[in-house]
C-alpha positions in Angstrom: 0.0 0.0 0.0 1.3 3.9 -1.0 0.8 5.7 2.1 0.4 9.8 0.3 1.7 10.8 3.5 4.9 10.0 5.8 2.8 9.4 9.4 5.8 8.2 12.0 9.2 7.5 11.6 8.8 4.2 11.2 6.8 4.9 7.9 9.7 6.8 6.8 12.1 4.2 8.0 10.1 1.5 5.6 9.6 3.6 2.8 13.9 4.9 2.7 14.6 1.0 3.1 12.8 -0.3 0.9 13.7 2.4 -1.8 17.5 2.0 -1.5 16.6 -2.3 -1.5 15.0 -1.6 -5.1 17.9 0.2 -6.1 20.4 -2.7 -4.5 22.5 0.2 -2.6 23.2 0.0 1.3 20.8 2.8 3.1 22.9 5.6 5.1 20.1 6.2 7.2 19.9 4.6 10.6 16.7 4.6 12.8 18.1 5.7 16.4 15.3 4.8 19.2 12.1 5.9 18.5 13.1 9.6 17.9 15.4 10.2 15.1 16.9 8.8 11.6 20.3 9.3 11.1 21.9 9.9 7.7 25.1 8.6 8.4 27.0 10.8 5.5 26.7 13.7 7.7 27.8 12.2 11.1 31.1 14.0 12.2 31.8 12.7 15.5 30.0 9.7 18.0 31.2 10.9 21.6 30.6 8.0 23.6 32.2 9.7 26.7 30.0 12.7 26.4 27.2 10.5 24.7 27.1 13.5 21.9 26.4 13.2 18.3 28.0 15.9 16.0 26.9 16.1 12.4 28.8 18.2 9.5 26.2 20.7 9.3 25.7 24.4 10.7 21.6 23.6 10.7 21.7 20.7 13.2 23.0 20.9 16.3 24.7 18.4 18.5 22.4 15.4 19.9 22.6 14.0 23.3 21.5 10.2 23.0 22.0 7.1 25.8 25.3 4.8 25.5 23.4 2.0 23.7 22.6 4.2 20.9 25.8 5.4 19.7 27.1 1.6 20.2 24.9 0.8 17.7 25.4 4.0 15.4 28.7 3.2 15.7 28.3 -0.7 14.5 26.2 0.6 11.8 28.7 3.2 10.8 31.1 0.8 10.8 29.3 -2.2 8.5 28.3 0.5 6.3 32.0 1.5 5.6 33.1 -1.7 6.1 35.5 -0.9 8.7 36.7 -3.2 11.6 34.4 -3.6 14.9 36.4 -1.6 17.4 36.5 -3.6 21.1 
């Protein structure tokens, strides 16, 4: 079913994965908790000390999010540029 409108994040979530899956690309967005998608093209800086997340942009500020979340960003970030898991 086309939805003509984006309701909740989740419906945006769907809709993003499923239109990089037709297109065979790995999605740079990441659904953080139930409040935010991350595009991880403009992440500058995961501060797990701080639990801070910086993005290159003027526009968004700096994001405080739990622990658990940046772990995962961070995993994500990582498969997506296929980089080694750090320990």
């Amino acid at each position: 079913m086309v939805r003509p409108y984006l309701s909740t994040l989740a419906v945006l979530d769907e809709a993003v994965t499923a239109r990089y899956a037709s297109a065979d690309k790995p999605s740079p967005f990441f659904r953080m908790g139930r409040s935010y998608v991350i595009n991880v093209s403009y992440v500058t800086s995961v501060n797990l000390v701080n639990s801070v997340l910086v993005f290159d942009s003027e526009t968004v500020k700096p994001v405080v999010v739990t622990k658990n979340q940046l772990k995962s960003l961070r995993d994500f970030v990582a498969t997506f540029y296929h980089l080694s898991a750090q320990p």
